[in-house]
C-alpha angles and dihedrals in degrees: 000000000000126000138245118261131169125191127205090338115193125184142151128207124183089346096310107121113198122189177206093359133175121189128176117182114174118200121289095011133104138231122202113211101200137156138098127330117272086025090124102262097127088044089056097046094047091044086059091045092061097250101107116044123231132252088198150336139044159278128205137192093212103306093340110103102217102176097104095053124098111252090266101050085058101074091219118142102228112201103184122199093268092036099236105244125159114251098201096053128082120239096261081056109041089055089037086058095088092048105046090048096055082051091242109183093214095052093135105048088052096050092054095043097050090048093060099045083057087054077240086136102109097041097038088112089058140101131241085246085058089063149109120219093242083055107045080052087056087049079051108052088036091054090047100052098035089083099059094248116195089219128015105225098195111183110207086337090192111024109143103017121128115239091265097051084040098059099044092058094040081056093050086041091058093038085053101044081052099045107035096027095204121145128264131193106190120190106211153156105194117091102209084056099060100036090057097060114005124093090180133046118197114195119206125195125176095345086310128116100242105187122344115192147072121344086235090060094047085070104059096040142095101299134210129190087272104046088050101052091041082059092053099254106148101176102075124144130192123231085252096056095048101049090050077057101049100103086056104078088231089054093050093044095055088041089052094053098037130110119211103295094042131267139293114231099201113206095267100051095077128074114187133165135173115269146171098236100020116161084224132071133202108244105174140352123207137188116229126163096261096053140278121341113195124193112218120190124195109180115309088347116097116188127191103201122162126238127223124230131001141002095314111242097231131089139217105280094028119140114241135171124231136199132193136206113217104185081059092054118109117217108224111219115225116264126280113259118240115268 
């Protein structure tokens, strides 16, 4: 089975234009779309699907274009945001429709088969209504896959779900992507989800294509406001606020040391300890599974850094002293225009 691939896509929806795009997605692999909304994901998405024509360029089911096929004629598995189940269709045929429609002969055979790989046996007389989340996104994935797609197109495949139900449909997406080795293309903003299936981010901003490549590689290059925070950075500041800082000598430091959109302070770029006469004050202290998080405020600069260890010996309004280290501070670039 060959892969996905699109070359030089341009497309426009609702007067967003988005492009030029490559995207290559071998068998069996993953490719994250992330980046802020209104970047263009869900228009890309949609444009491979089939449901947004293209202005130029082209897809591709290994050497076969396919651009200028009707969404059907494509053999991509297309998951929107709601899922699109029919509400007024049981389990067994909601996941019997694309097959059905493609006039299968053993439609009934692979529908059974694919509900009980996705454990829906008991709830295949159901309706979507009857559902769990975590369920609706099993009818979903089953319904998807029952046709035989070339390339699975899954838009925020688990938005809403709660960890365990998470975690149960992260597991059946890597065991897919293994045993069947077709392509997906995922649109996300959630991290974990990313990380657990995707070889290959690939970061849109204002309908531009931003960074493509490893998630390794996404770390140690050029960052904006929304890279940053998808990577867990939480101290981030923007130019204004750090002009309006600059007589403080933390606030001069970190303007000395911002791009054009501010400046990212990663976790090991802050000392502090408590001390009578600090510059810094505590200004909260919070609980969170991996350990203490304080918040510590110079000035106009607030920082969120965690604390090792035990309960910190320190309290909310006491005076502590920070240091920063300049050569471990990351320049933000501006954000990226609307197309």
């Amino acid at each position: 089975m060959n892969g996905l691939s699109v070359e030089g896509l341009v497309a426009a929806r609702n007067g967003f234009v988005l492009g030029p795009v490559d995207l290559a997605v071998a068998p069996g692999t993953a490719v994250a779309l992330i980046g802020p909304s209104g970047a263009g994901k869900t228009t890309l998405l949609r444009a491979v699907a089939g449901f947004v024509p293209l202005r130029a360029g082209c897809i591709r089911r290994g050497g076969d274009r396919v651009d200028g096929d009707p969404p059907e004629r494509r053999r991509f598995g297309f998951v929107p945001p709601n899922l699109g189940l029919f509400p007024d269709r049981t389990v067994r045929a909601n996941v019997a429709f694309p097959l059905w429609l493609a006039g299968r002969p053993d439609t009934a055979e692979r529908t059974r088969s694919w509900i009980e790989r996705f454990g829906l046996g008991p709830l295949a007389d159901r309706y979507p209504a009857q559902l769990s989340s975590g369920e609706r996104q099993r009818v979903a994935m089953a319904r998807a896959l029952a046709a035989e797609p070339a390339a699975l197109l899954w838009d925020e495949p688990l938005a809403a779900l709660d960890v365990e139900a998470r975690d149960v449909l992260l597991e059946l997406l890597r065991g897919l992507l293994e045993s069947i080795q077709i392509p997906l293309v995922l649109v996300t903003h959630d991290p974990e989800t990313a990380a657990a299936v995707a070889s290959t981010y690939v970061v849109l901003g204002g309908g531009r294509v931003r960074f493509a490549g490893p998630p390794g590689a996404l770390a140690t290059g050029p960052l904006d406001r929304f890279t940053a925070r998808f990577l867990g950075y939480e101290n981030l500041f923007a130019r204004p606020e750090l002009e309006a800082a600059r007589a403080d000598p933390v606030g001069a430091r970190l303007l000395s040391a911002a791009g054009p959109g501010g400046v990212v302070v990663p976790p090991g770029a802050v000392r502090w300890s408590p001390r009578a006469g600090g510059a810094a004050v505590v200004a909260g202290l919070r609980a969170t599974p991996a350990g203490w998080v304080a918040s510590l405020r110079q000035g106009s600069l607030t920082f969120r850094l965690s604390i090792d260890g035990p309960v910190p010996a320190v309290r909310i309004g006491d005076p502590v002293a920070l240091e920063v280290d300049p050569g471990a501070l990351r320049p933000l670039e501006a954000a990226p225009e609307a197309a």
